[in-house]
TORLO-529760 format. One record per residue: residue number from 1; residue in one letter; y, z negated, x of N, C-alpha, C in turn. Coordinates in steps of 0.1 Angstrom, whole numbers, padded with zeros to 4 digits. Layout:
REM TORLO-529760
+-----+--------+-------+-------+-------+-------+-------+-------+-------+-------+-------+
: num : residu :   n_y :   n_z :   n_x :  ca_y :  ca_z :  ca_x :   c_y :   c_z :   c_x :
+-----+--------+-------+-------+-------+-------+-------+-------+-------+-------+-------+
: NUM :      A :     Y :     Z :     X :     Y :     Z :     X :     Y :     Z :     X :
...
+-----+--------+-------+-------+-------+-------+-------+-------+-------+-------+-------+
***
This chain:
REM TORLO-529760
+-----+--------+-------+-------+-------+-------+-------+-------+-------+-------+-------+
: num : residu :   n_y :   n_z :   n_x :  ca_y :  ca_z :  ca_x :   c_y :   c_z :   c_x :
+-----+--------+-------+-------+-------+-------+-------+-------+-------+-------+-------+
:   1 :      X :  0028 : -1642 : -0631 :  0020 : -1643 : -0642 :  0020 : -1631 : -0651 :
:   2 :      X :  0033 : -1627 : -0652 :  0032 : -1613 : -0662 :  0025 : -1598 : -0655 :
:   3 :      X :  0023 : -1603 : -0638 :  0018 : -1588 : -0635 :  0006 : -1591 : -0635 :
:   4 :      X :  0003 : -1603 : -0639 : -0020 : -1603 : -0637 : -0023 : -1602 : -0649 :
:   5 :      X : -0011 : -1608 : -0657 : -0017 : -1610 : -0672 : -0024 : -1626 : -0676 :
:   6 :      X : -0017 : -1631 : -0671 : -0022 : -1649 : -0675 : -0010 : -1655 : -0678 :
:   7 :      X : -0012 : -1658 : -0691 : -0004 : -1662 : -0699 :  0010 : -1656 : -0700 :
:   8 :      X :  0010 : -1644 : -0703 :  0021 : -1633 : -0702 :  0029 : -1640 : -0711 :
:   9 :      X :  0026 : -1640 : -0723 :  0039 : -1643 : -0732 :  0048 : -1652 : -0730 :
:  10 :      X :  0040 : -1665 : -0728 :  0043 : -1678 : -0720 :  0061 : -1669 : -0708 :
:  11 :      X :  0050 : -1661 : -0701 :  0057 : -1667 : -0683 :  0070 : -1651 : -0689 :
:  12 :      X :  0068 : -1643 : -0699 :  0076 : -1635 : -0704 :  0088 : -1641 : -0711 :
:  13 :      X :  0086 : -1650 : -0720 :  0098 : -1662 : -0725 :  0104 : -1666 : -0717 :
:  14 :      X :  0094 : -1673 : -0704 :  0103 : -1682 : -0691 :  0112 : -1672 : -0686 :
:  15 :      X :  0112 : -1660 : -0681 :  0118 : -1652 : -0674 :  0133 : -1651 : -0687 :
:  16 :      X :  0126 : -1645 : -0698 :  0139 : -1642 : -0705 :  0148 : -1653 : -0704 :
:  17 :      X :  0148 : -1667 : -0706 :  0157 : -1675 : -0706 :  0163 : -1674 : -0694 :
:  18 :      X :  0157 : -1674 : -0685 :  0164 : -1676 : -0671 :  0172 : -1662 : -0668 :
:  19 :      X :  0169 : -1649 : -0674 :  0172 : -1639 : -0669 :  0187 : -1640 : -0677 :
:  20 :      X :  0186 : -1646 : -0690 :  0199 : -1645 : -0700 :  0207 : -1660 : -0694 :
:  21 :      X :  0203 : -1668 : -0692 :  0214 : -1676 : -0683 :  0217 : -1670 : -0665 :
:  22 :      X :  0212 : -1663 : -0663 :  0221 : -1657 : -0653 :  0233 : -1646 : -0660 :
:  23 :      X :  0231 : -1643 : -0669 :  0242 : -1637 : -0673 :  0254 : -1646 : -0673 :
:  24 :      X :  0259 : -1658 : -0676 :  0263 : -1667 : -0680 :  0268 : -1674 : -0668 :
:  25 :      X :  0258 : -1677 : -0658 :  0263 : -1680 : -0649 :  0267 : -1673 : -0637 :
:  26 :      X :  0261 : -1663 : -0634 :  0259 : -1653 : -0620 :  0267 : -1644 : -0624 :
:  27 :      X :  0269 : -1640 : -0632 :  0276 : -1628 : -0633 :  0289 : -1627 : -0651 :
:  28 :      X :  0294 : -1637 : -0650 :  0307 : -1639 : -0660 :  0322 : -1629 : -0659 :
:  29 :      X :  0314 : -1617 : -0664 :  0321 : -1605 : -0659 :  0336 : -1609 : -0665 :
:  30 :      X :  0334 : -1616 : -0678 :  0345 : -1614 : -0687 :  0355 : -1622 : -0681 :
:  31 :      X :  0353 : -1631 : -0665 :  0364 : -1640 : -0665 :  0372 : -1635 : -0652 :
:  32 :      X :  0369 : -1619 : -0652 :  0373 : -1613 : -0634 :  0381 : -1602 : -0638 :
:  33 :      X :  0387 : -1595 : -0628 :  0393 : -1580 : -0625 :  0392 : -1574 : -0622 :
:  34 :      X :  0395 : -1555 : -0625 :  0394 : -1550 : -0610 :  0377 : -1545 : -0608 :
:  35 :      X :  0373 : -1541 : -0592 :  0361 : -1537 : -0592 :  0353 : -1549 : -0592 :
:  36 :      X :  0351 : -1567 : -0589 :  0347 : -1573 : -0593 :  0342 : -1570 : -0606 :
:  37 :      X :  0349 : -1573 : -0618 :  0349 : -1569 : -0632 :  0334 : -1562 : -0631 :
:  38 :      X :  0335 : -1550 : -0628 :  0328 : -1536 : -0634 :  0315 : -1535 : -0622 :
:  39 :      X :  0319 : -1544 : -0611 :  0303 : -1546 : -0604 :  0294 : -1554 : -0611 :
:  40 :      X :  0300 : -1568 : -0617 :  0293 : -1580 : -0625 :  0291 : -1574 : -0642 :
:  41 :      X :  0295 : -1566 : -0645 :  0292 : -1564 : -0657 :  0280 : -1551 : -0656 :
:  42 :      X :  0280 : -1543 : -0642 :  0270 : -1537 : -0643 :  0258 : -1544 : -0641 :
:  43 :      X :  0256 : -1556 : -0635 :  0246 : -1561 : -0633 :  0243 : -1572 : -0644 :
:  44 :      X :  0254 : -1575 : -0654 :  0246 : -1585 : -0666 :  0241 : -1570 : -0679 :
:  45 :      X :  0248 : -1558 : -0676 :  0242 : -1548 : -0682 :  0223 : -1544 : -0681 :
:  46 :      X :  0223 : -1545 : -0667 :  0211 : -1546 : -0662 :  0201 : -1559 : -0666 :
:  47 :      X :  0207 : -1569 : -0667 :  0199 : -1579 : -0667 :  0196 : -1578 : -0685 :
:  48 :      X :  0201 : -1571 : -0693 :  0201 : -1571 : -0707 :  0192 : -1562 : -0711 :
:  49 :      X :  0189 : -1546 : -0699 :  0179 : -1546 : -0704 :  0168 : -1548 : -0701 :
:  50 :      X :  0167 : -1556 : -0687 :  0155 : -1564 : -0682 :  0148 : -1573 : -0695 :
:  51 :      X :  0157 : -1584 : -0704 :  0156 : -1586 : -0716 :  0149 : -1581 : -0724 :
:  52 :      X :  0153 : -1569 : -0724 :  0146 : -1566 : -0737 :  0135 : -1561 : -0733 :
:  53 :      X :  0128 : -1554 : -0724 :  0118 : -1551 : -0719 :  0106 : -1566 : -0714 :
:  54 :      X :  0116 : -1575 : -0713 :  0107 : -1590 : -0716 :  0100 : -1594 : -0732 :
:  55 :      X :  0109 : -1589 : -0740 :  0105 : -1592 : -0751 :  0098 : -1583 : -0757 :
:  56 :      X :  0098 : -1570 : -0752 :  0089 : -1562 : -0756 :  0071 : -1567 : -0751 :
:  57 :      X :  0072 : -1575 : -0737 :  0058 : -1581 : -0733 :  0057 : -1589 : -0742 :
:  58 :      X :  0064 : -1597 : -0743 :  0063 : -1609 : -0752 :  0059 : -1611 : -0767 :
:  59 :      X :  0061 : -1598 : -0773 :  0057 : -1597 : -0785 :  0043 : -1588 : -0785 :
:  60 :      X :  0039 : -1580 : -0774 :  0027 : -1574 : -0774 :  0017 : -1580 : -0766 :
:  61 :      X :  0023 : -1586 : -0759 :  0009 : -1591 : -0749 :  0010 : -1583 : -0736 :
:  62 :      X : -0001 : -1594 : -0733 :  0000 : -1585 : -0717 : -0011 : -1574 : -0720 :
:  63 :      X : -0019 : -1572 : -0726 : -0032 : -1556 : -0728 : -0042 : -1560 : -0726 :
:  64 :      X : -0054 : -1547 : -0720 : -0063 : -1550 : -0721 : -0069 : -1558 : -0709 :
:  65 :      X : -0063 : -1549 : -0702 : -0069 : -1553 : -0687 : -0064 : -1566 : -0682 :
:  66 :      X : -0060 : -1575 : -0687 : -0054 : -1590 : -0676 : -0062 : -1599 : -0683 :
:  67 :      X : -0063 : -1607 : -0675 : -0066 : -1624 : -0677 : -0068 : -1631 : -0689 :
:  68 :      X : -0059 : -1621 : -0700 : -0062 : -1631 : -0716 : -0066 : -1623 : -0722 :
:  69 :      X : -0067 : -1612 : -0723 : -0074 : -1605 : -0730 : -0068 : -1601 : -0740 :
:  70 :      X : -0056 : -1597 : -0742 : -0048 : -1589 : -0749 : -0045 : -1598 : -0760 :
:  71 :      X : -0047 : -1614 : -0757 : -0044 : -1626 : -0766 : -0031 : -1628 : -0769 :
+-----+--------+-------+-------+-------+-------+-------+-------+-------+-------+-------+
***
């Protein structure tokens, strides 16, 4: 939905929630050691700024060219 542009904001929110509860669950760096540790915290680092680049759709829209019309 966020790459056609229908209902971006919408399907941009869905993602964020789910991208910030895999931090939580998938990747609970803080409860490991060791190179575990520093593999899982590279990847909830990743997933944080997947985040924010969600919320950057989310507050702009999906543009001109998709399905809502920069709604």
């Amino acid at each position: 939905m966020v790459l056609v542009g229908f209902k971006t904001r919408w399907a941009a929110l869905t993602l964020l929630a789910f991208t910030a509860l895999t931090i939580f669950f998938a990747h609970p760096f803080w409860t490991m050691e060791g190179a575990t540790r520093a593999a899982n915290q590279v990847q909830a680092l990743k997933n944080i700024s997947i985040i924010g680049a969600l919320l950057m759709i989310a507050a702009h829209g999906a543009g001109r060219f998709s399905f809502d019309k920069g709604a």
